[in-house]
SELUMMI-637567 format. One line per 3 residues: number of its first residue (from 1); for each residue x, y, z of N, C-alpha, C. Coordinates in steps of 0.1 Angstrom, whole numbers. Example, Ala and Ser with C-alpha at 12.3 -4.5 7.8 and 13.67 -1.06 7.14 Angstrom:
! residues 2
1	132 -57 78 123 -45 78 132 -33 78; 128 -22 71 137 -11 71 129 0 79
***
This chain:
! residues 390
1	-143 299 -12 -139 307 -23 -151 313 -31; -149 327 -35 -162 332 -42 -164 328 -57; -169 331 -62 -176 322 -78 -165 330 -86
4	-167 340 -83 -160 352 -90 -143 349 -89; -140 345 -79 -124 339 -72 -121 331 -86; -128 322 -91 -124 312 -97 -125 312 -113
7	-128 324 -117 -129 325 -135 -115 325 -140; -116 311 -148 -104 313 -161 -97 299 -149; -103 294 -143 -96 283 -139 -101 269 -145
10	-92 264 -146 -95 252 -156 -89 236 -148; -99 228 -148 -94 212 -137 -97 203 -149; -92 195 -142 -93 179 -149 -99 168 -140
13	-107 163 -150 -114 152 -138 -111 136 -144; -109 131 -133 -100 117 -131 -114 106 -122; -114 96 -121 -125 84 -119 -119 81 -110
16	-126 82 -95 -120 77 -85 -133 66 -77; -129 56 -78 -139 48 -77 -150 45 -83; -163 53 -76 -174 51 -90 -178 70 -85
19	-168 78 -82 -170 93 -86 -158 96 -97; -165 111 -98 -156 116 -107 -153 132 -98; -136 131 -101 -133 141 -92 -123 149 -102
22	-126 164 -98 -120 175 -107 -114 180 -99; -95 181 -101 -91 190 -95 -82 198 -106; -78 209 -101 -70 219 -109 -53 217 -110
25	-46 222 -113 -31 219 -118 -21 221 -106; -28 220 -97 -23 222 -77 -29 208 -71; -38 208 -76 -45 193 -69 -56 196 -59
28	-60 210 -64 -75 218 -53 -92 209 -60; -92 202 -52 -105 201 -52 -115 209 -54; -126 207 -72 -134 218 -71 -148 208 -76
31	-148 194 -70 -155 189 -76 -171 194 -71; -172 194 -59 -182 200 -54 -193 215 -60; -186 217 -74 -189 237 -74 -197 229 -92
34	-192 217 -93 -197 217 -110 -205 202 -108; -213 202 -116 -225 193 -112 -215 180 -121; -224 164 -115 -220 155 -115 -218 148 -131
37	-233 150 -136 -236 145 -148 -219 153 -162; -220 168 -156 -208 176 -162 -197 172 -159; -191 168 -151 -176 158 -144 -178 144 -151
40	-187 140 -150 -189 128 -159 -186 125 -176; -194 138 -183 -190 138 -197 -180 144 -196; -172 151 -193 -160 159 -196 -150 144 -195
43	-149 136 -184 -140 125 -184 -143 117 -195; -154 111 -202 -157 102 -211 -154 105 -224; -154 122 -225 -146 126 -234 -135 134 -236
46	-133 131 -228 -115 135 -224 -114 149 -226; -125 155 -226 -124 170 -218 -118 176 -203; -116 192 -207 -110 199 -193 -122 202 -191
49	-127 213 -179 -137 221 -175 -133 231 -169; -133 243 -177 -128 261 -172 -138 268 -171; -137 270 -155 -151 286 -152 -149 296 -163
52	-161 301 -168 -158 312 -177 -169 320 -177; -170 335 -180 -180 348 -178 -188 347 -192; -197 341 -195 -203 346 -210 -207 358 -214
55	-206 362 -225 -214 374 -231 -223 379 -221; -231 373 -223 -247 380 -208 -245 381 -196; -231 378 -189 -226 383 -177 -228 369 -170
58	-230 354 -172 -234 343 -163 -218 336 -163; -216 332 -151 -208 324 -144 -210 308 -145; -201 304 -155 -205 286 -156 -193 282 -160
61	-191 266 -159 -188 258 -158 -189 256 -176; -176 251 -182 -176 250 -200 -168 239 -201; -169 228 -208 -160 217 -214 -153 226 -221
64	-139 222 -219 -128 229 -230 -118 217 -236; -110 223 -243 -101 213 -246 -90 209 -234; -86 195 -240 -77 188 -224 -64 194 -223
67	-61 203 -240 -48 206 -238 -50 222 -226; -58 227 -227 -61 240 -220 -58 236 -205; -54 226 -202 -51 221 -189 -35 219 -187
70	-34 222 -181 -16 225 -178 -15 218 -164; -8 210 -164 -3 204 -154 10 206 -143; 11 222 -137 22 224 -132 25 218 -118
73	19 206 -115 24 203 -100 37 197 -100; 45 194 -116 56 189 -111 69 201 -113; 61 208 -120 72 223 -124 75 231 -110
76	83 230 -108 89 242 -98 89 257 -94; 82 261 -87 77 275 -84 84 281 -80; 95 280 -76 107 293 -72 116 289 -81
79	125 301 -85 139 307 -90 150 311 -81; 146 309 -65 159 312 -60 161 303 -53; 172 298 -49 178 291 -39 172 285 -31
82	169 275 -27 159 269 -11 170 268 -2; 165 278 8 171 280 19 168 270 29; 181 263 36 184 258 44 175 258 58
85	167 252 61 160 255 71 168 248 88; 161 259 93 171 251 107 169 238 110; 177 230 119 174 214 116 177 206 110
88	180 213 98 179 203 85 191 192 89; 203 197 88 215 190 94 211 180 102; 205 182 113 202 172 121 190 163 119
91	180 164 107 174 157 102 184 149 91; 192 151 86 198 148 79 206 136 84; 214 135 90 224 129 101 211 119 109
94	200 118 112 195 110 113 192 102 106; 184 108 93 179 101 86 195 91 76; 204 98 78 220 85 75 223 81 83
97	221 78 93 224 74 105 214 62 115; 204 59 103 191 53 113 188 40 106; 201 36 99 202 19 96 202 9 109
100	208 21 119 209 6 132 202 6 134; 183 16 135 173 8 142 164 3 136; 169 -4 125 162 -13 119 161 -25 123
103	154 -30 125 154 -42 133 157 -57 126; 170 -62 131 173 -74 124 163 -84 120; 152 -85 124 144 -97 119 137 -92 105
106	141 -73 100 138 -74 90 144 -71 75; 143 -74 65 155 -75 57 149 -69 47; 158 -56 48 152 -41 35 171 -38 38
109	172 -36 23 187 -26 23 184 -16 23; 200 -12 26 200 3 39 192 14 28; 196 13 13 192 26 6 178 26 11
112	171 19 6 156 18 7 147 20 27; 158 16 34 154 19 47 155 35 49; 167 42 40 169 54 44 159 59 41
115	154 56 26 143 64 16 130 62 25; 129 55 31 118 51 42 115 66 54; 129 61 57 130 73 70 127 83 63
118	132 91 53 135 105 53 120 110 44; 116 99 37 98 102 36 93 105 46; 89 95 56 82 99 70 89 110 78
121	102 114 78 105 128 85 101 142 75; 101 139 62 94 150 55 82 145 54; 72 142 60 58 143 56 51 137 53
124	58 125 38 50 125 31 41 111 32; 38 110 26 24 101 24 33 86 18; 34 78 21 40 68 20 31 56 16
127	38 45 4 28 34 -4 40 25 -2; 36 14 8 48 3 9 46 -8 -3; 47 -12 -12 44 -24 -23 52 -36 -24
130	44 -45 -28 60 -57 -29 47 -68 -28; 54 -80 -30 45 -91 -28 39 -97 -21; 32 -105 -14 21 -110 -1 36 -117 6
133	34 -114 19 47 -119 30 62 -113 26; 61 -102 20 78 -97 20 81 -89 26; 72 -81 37 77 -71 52 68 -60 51
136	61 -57 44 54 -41 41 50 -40 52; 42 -45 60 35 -41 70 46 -44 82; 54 -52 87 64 -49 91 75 -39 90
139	80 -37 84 85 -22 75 85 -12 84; 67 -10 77 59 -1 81 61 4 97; 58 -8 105 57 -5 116 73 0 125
142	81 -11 117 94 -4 121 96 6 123; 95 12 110 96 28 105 89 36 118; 78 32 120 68 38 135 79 34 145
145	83 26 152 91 27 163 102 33 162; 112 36 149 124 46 150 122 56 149; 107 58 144 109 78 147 103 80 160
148	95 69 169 91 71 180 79 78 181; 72 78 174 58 89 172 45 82 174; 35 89 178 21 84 183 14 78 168
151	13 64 167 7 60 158 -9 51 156; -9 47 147 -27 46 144 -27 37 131; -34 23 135 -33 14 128 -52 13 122
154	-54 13 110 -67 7 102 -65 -2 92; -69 -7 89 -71 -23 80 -82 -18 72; -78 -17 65 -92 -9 52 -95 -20 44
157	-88 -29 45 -92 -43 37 -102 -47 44; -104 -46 56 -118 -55 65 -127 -50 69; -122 -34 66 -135 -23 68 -149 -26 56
160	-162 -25 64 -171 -32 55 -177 -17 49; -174 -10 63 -184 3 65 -172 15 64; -170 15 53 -156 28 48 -162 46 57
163	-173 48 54 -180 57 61 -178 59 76; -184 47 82 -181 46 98 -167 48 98; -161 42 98 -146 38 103 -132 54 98
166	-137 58 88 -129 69 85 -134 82 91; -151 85 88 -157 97 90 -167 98 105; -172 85 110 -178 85 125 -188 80 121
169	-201 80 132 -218 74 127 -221 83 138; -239 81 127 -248 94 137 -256 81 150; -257 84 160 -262 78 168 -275 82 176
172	-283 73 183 -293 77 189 -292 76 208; -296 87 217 -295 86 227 -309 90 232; -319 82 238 -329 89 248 -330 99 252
175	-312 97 261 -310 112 270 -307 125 261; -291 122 254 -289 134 246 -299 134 232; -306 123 226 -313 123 215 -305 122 201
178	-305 127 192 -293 123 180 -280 129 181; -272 126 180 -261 130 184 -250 125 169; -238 127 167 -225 122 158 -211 123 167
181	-206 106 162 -196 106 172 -183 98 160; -175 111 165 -162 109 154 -159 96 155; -150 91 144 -142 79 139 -128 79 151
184	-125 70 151 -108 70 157 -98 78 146; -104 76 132 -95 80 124 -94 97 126; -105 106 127 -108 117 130 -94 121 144
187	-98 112 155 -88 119 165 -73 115 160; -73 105 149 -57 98 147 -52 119 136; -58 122 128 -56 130 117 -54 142 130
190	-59 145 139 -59 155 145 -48 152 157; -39 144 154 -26 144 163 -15 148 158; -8 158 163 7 160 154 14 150 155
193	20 150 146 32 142 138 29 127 144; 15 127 141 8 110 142 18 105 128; 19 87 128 23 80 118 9 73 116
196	3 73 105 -11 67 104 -6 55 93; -14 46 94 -8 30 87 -19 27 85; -20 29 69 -35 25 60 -31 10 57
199	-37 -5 61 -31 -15 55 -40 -21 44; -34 -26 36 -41 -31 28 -54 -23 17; -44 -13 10 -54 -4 6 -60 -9 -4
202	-53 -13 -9 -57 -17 -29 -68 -25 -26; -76 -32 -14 -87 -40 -8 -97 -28 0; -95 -19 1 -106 -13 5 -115 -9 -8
205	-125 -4 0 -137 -2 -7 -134 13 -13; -139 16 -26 -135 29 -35 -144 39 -23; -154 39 -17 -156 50 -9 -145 58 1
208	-138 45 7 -125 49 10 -119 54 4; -114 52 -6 -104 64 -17 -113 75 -17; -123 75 -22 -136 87 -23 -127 99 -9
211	-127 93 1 -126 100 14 -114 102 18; -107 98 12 -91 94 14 -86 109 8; -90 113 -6 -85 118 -16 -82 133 -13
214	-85 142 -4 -86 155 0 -77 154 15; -78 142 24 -65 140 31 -54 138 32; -52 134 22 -41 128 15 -36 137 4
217	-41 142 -1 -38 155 -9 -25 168 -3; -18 170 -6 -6 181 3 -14 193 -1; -20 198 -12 -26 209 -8 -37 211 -3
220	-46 199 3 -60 201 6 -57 199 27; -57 190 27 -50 177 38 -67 184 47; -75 182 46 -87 181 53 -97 171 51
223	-108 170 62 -112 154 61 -125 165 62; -136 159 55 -155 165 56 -160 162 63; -164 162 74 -172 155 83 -185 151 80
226	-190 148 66 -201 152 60 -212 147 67; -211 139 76 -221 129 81 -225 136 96; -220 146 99 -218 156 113 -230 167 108
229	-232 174 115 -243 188 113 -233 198 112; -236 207 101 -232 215 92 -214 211 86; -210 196 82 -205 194 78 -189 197 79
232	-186 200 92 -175 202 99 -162 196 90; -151 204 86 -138 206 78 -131 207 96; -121 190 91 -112 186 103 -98 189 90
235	-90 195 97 -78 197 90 -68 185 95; -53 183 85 -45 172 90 -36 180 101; -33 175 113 -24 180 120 -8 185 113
238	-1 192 117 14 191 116 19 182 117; 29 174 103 35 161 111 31 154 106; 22 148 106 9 136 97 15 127 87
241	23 122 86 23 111 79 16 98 76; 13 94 69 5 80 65 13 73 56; 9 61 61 21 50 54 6 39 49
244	8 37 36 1 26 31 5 16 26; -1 2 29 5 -9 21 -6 -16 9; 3 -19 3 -10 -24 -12 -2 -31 -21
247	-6 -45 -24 -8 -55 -32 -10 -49 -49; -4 -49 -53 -4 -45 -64 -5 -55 -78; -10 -66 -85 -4 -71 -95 -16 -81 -100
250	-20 -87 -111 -28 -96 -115 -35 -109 -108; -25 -115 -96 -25 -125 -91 -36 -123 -76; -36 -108 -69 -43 -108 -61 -54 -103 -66
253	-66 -113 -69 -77 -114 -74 -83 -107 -65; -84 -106 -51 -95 -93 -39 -92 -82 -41; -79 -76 -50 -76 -64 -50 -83 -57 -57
256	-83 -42 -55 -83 -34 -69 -78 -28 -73; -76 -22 -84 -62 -15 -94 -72 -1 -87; -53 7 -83 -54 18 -76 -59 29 -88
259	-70 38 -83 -66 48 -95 -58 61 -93; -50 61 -107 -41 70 -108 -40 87 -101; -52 90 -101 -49 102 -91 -46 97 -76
262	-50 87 -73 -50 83 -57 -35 78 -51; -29 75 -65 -13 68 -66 -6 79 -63; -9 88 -74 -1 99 -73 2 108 -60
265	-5 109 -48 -3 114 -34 4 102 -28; 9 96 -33 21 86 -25 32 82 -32; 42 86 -18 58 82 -25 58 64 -26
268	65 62 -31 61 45 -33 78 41 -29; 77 27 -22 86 23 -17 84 6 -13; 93 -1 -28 91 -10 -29 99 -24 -23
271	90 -32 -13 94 -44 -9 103 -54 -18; 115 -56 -16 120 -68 -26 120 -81 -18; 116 -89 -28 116 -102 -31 127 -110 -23
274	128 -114 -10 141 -122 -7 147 -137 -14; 161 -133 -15 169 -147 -25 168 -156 -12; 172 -164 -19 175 -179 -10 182 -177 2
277	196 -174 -2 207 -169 10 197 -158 21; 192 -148 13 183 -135 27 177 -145 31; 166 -149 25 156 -156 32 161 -172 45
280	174 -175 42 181 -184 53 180 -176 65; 194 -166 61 196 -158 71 183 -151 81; 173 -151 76 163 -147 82 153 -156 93
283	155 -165 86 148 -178 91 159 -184 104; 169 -182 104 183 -186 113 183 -176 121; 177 -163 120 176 -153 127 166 -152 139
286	155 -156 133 143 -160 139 141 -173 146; 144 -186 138 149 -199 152 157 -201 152; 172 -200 160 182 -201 160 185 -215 165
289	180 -222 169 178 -236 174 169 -243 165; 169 -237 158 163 -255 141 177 -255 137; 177 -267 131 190 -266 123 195 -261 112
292	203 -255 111 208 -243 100 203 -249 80; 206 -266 86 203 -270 73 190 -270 68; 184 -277 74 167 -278 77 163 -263 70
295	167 -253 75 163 -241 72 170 -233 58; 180 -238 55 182 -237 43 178 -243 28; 172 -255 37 160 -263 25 150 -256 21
298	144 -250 36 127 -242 36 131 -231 24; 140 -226 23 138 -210 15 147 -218 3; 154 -231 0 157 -232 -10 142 -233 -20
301	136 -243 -11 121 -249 -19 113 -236 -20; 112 -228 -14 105 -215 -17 113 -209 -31; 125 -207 -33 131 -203 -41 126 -207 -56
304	127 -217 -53 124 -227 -64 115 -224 -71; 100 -226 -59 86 -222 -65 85 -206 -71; 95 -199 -67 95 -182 -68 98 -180 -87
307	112 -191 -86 118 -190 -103 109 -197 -108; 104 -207 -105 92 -216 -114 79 -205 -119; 77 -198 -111 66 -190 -113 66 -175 -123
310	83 -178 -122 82 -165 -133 87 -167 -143; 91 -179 -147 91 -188 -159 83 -185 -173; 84 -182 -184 78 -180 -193 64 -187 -196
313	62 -203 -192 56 -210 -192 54 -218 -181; 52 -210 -170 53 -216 -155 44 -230 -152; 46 -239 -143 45 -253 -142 32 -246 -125
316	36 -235 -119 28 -231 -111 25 -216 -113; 14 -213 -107 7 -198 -106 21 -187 -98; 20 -192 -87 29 -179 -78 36 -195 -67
319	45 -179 -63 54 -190 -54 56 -188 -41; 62 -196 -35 54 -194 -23 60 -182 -11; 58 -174 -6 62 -163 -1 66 -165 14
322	74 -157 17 85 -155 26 73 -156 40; 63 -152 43 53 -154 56 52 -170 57; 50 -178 47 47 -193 44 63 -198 51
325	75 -198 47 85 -199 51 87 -200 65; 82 -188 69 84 -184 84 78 -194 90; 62 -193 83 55 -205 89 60 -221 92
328	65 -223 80 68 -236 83 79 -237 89; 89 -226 85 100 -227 97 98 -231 113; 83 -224 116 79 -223 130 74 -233 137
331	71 -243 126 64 -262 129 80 -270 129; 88 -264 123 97 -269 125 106 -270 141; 104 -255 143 107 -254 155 94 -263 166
334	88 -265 162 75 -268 173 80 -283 171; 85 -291 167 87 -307 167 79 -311 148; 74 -306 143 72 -312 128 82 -315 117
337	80 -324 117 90 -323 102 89 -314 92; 99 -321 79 94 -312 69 86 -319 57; 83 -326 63 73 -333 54 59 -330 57
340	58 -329 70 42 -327 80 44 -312 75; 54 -306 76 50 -291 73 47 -285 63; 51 -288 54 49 -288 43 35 -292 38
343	34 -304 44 16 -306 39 8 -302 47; 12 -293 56 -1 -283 65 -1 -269 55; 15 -262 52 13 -256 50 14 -246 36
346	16 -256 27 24 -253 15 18 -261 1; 12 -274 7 2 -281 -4 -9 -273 -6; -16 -271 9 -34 -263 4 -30 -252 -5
349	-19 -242 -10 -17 -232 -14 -25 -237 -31; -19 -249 -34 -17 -251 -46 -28 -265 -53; -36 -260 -69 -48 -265 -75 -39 -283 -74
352	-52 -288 -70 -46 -302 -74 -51 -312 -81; -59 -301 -94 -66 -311 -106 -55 -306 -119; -56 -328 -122 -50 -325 -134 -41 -337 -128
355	-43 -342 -115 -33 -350 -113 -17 -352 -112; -13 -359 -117 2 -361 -117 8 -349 -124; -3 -340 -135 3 -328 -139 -2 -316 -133
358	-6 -319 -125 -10 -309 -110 -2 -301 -107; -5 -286 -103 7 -275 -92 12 -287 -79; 2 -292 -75 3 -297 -64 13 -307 -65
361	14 -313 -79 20 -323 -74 35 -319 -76; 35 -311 -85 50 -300 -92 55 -299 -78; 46 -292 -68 55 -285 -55 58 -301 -50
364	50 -309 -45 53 -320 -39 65 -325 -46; 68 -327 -55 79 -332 -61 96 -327 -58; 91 -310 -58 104 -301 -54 110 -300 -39
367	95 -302 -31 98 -308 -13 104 -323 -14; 103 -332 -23 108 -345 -20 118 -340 -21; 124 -332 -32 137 -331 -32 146 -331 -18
370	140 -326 -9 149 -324 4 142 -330 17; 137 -337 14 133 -347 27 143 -364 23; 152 -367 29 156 -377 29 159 -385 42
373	145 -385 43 140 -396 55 141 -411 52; 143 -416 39 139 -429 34 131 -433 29; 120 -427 36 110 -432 41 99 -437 24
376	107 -425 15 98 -431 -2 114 -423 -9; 106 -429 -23 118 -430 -29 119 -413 -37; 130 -409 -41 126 -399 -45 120 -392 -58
379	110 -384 -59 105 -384 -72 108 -372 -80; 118 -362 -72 126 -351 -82 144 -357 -85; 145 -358 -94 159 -361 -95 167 -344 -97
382	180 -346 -94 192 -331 -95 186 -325 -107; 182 -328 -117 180 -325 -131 173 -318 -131; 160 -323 -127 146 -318 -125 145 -306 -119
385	154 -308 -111 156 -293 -97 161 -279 -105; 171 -286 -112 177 -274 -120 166 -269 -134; 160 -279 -139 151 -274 -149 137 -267 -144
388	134 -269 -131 124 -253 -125 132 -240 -124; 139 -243 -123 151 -230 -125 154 -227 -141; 153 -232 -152 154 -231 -164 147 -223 -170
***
């Protein structure tokens, strides 16, 4: 765009990691055109920044006021009718119609499975949320096998090198001598109607969002190849969906709180919490040869620690999640009790200073409840059971 293109336009700049990024009331990136230290005070003091012509004919960049910024990306730009485009019916009729390939071992009601589908068949950019072991990334992937599309899995939580892994690395050859050789993510963005599966975002490193933010963007959807010779602009294919999952909440200490511009390019679609009854049925689903009872203990005692923990004055931190369940379900199926299982897999979770007023020993207490092997006496009575629930 020419310099001249852009007078009387006015952005807002928002903190995205440890940059500051200005885009305009469309979501066009103009960070690059106004120097850094200027994006910086304009944010700290809650300034806009509008190109503007001075008296003496120069072209710059001005702090203005925040109200001078108008925010129409949620206001609606047409007045007439949105025409029906062809297909639609038949996107339509799928997207109601695509409860049965959901896969029984996972437990999302139908609304929220639909809202699933019909994001990923429009487009959009997709944020799975909910708590550690309640399906996101399962979900996720589901969603990838019913629409049948070429997909592309990154873990941005384990990426050390956000750079490499999203944008490529420059390399050395004898024969050819320096060379740059794209990322996987490069060939995943340049496949149509790829499903791309960011996992674990809220754990990547902010350079990732840094790079994320213009891909992900509906009016930008291009990647910089900045690290390439003369800085090659890869556009997103046709199609392109990305689905992210992210940990959201005070408890996961590795995370980090998403920033608000980076939220905002994702529809959000939230994991719930399984009750006692889902979480049976799920576990009965998965070993159908443990005993029905056995397995209705596992997710009662999970239950338990779930209401205990959201207790006004909870006796533990967090409770134990539906992957732990599975787990111990699956020692069960292997020949362990539920005593041995339980203390492989559900004691280490929990602090065990402080003694007899210990998390540890809280949970220990709520597992005696359902081991009646004899074998010791029991140290939760009925009472007790119902007052973690209280």
């Amino acid at each position: 765009m020419k310099r001249k293109e852009m007078l009387n336009i006015v952005v807002k700049v928002e903190k995205v990691g440890n940059r500051y990024i200005a885009t305009d009331a469309n979501g066009k990136d103009y960070s690059s055109f106004i120097r850094p230290v200027a994006r910086s005070n304009a944010y700290k003091k809650n300034h806009a920044i509008k190109y503007v012509e001075t008296p003496a004919g120069k072209l710059q960049w001005r702090a203005v006021p925040l109200s001078e910024f108008v925010d129409t990306s949620s206001v609606p730009t047409h007045t007439e009718p949105i025409e029906v485009p062809e297909g639609h019916k038949e996107s339509v009729d799928y997207i109601h119609n695509s409860y049965g390939l959901k896969p029984k071992g996972l437990v999302m009601n139908e609304l929220k499975w639909k809202y699933l589908i019909r994001s990923a068949v429009r487009g959009k950019n997709i944020m799975m949320t909910g708590s550690a072991g309640s399906g996101k990334t399962m979900a996720a992937k589901a969603m990838v096998n019913a629409l049948d599309r070429p997909d592309y899995y990154f873990n941005l939580g384990a990426t050390q090198d956000p750079r490499s892994t999203l944008i490529g690395n420059t390399h050395f050859d004898k024969d050819k001598g320096t060379y740059f050789a794209e990322s996987l993510f490069v060939k995943a963005i340049k496949t149509p109607n790829a499903v791309i599966l960011l996992d674990e975002l809220t754990r990547a490193h902010p350079d990732a969002w840094n790079i994320l933010m213009p891909v992900l963007d509906q009016g930008q959807r291009y990647l910089r190849l900045d690290e390439a010779d003369g800085s090659e602009t890869v556009a997103v294919a046709p199609g392109v969906t990305f689905v992210a999952t992210a940990n959201i909440g005070n408890e996961y200490t590795a995370t980090r709180v998403l920033d608000k511009a980076l939220l905002d390019r994702f529809t959000v679609v939230e994991m719930d919490l399984l009750n006692d009854k889902e979480e049976a049925g799920l576990l009965s689903y998965m070993f159908p040869h443990v005993d029905g009872k056995l397995l209705e203990d596992v997710s009662s005692i999970a239950h338990l620690t779930r209401t205990e923990a959201l207790n006004e004055n909870p006796r533990i931190d967090s409770g134990i999640s539906t992957r732990t369940s599975v787990e111990l379900a699956g020692l069960l199926y292997d020949g362990f009790n539920l005593m041995e299982s339980a203390e492989i897999t559900i004691y280490p979770q929990y602090d065990n200073t402080g003694g007899v007023d210990s998390e540890r020993t809280f949970v220990k207490q709520i597992v005696q409840k359902f081991i009646n092997d004899g074998s010791e006496e029991e140290l939760f009575t009925d009472q007790q059971v119902e007052d973690a629930t209280s």
